[in-house]
C-alpha positions in Angstrom: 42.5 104.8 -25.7 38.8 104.2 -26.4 39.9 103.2 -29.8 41.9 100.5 -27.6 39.0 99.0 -25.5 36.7 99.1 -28.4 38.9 96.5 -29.9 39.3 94.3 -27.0 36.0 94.3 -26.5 34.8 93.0 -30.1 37.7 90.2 -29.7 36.4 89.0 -26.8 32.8 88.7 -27.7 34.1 86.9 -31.2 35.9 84.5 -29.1 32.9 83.8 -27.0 31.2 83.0 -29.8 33.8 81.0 -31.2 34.0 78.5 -28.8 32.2 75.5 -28.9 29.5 74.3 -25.4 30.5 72.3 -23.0 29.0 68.6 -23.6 29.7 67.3 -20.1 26.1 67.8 -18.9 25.1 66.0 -22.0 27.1 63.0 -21.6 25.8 62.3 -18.2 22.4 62.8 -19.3 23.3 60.3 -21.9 24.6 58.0 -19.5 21.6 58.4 -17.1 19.0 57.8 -19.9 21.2 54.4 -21.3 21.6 53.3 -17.3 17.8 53.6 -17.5 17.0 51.5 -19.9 19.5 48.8 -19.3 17.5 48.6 -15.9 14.1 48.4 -17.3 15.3 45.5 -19.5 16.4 43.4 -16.6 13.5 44.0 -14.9 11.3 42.7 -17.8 13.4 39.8 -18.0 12.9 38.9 -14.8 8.8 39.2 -15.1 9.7 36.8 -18.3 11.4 34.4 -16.5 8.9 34.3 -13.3 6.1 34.0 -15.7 7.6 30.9 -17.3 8.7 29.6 -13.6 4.7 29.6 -12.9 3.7 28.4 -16.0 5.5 25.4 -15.7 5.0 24.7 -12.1 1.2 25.5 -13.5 1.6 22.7 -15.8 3.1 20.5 -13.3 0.7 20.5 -11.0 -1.9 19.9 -14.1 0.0 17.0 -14.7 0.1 15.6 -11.1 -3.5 16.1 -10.6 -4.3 14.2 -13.9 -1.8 11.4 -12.4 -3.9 11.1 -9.4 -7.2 11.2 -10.9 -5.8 8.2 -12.9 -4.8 6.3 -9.8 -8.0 6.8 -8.0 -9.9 5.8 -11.2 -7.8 2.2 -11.4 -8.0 2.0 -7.3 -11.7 2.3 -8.0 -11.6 -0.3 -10.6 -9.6 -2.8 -8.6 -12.0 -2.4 -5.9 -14.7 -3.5 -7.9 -13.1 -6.4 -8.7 -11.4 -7.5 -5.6 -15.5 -7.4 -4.7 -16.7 -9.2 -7.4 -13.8 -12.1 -7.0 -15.1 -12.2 -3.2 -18.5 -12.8 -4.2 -17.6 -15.3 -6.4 -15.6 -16.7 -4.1 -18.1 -16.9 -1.5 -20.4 -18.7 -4.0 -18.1 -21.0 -4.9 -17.6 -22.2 -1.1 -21.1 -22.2 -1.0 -21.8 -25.0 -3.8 -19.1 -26.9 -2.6 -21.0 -27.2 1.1 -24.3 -27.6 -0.5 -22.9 -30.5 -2.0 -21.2 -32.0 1.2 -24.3 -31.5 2.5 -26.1 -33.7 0.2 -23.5 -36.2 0.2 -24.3 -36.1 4.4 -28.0 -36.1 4.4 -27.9 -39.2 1.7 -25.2 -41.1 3.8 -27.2 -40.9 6.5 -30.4 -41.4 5.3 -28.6 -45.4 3.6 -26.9 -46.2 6.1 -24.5 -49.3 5.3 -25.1 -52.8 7.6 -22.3 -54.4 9.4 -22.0 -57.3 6.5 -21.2 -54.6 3.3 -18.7 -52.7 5.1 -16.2 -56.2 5.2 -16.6 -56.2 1.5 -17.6 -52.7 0.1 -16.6 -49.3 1.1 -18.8 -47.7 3.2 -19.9 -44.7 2.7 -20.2 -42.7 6.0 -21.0 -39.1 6.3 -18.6 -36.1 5.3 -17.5 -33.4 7.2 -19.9 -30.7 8.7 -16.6 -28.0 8.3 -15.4 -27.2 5.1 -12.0 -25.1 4.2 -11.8 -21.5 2.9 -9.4 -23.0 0.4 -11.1 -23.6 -2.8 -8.3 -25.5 -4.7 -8.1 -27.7 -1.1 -12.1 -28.1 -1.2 -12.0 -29.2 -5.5 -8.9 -31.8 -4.6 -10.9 -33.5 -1.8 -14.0 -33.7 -3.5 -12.7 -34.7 -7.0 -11.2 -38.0 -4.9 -14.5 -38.6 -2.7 -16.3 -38.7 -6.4 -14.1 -41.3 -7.2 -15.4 -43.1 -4.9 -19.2 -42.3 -4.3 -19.8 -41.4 -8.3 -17.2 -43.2 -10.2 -16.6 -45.9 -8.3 -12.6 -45.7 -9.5 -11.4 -47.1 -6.1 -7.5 -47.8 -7.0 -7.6 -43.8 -8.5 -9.2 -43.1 -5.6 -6.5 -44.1 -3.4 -4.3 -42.4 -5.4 -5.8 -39.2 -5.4 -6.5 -39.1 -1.6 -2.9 -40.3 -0.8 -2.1 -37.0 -3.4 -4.5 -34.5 -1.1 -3.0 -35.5 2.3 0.7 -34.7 0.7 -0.2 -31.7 -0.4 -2.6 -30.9 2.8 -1.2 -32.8 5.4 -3.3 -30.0 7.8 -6.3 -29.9 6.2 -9.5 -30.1 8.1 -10.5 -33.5 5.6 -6.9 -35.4 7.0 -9.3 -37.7 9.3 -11.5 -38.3 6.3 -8.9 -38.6 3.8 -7.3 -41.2 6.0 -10.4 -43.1 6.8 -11.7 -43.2 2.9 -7.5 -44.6 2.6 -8.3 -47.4 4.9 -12.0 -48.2 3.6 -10.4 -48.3 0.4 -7.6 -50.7 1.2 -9.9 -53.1 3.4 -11.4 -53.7 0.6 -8.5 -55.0 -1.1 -7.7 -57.5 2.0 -4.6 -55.3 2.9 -5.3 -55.7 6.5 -2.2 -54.0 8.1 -2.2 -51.2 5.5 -6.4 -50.3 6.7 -4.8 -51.2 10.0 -2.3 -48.0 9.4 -5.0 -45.7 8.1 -7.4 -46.4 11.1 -5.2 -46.2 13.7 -3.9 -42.7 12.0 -7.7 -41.4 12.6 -7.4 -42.6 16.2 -4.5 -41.4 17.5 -4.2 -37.9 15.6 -7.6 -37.6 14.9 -9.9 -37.9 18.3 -12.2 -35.7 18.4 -13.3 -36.3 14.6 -16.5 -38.0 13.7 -14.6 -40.5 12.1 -13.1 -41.5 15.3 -15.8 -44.1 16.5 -16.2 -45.3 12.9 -12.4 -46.0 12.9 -12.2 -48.5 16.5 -15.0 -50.3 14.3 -13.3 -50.5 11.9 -10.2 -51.9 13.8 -12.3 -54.0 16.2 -13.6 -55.8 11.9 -9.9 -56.5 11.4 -8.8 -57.8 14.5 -11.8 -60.2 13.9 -10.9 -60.9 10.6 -7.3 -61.9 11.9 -8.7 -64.1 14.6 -7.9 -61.6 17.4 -10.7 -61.9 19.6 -9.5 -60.3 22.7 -8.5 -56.7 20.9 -11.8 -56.9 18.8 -13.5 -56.8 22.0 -11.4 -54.3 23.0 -11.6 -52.4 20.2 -15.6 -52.7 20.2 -15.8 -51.9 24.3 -13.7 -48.7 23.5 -15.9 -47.2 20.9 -19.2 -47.9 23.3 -17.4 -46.4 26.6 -15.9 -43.2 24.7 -18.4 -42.4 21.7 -21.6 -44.4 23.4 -23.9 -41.9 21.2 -22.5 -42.9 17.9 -24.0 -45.2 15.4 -20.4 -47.2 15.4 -21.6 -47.8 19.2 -24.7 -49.7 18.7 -23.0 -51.7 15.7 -19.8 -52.5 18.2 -22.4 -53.3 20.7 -23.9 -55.5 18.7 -20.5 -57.7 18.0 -19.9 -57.8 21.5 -22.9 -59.8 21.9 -22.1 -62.0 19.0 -18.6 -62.3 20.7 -19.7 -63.3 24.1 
């Protein structure tokens, strides 16, 4: 009987031994360490893919503030020259007053008797106003030097005929329209100076040329043997413009008339 249990004994310890460890704890460790690392991968893929994000919204904004420092530096630059064109600008204008100016003080300084303005063009002053309009201000003054400087009377009608097209509002309409009929008179085309006078009149009554235009048509009614509307003409510029120098010369027909 103890032989018996002696036997049983030994088998069982040999088949203890025999038999191989469980690996089911070792799996899941497995598992455990290779979850693990697939997390930690993601993780660093994501710090990756931020750090790139910024880096490029980094560059971006590098970009945009490089842009803008651009733009300032050309809003600078066109600045500076919208000034400098200004100033130019201004000085331009200014020459072109200085010489109205000139042509003003000499008109007035010589004036022209009653006799020469029947057979010359007289040359009465310009205006005191001048336009902001530098091409307007170079087309009116390149057809008064026609007259005054170059004496090129028939291009001189063209070219002021040319200016009142193209600036039919421009302060210089009166004067353009009173060179017109100076110009004309001095061809004998009565009605035409007739036209350009009566234009300064009628649209044009508060300009200096005013006075100097009912002389003018107070000349031609003369001239055409219309005694009654010279006078008329001549009594209208003394009772409306009595402090004009076209006043004292209409004055002085009216006496030669009565």
């Amino acid at each position: 009987m103890k032989k018996l249990l002696l036997i049983t004994t030994t088998l069982m310890s040999v088949s203890v031994w025999a038999n191989p460890a469980p690996v089911s704890d070792i799996s899941r460790s497995s598992r455990g360490v290779t979850s693990s690392s697939a997390a930690s991968g993601t993780i660093e893929q994501r710090l990756e893919s931020l750090e790139r994000v910024v880096e490029a919204r980094g560059n971006a904004q590098m970009r945009m503030q490089d842009q803008l420092q651009q733009l300032l530096d050309e809003v600078s630059e066109l600045r500076g020259q919208t000034e400098m064109h200004s100033f130019q600008l201004e000085e331009i204008v200014q020459r072109q007053r200085d010489i109205y100016q000139e042509i003003e003080r000499r008109m007035t300084a010589t004036p022209a008797s009653t006799a020469d303005t029947q057979t010359q063009v007289s040359e009465a002053p310009e205006p005191t106003q001048y336009s902001s309009d530098v091409s307007e201000n170079d087309a009116y003054d390149r057809a008064v030097q026609m007259v005054l400087r170059d004496r090129r009377y028939d291009a001189a009608i063209t070219e002021f005929e040319s200016f009142l097209r193209n600036y039919p509002n421009s302060i210089y309409a009166a004067n353009a329209n009173y060179w017109l009929g100076e110009l004309v008179l001095r061809d004998s085309e009565l009605s035409k100076a007739k036209t350009y006078f009566q234009r300064v009149v009628q649209n044009f009554s508060d300009s200096n040329k005013a006075p100097d235009a009912l002389f003018k048509l107070g000349q031609i009614a003369e001239r055409e043997n219309n005694v009654d509307a010279a006078k008329r003409y001549f009594q209208q510029v003394t009772r409306e413009h009595a402090n004009s120098p076209a006043a004292r010369l209409a004055q002085g027909r009216l006496d030669s008339l009565n």
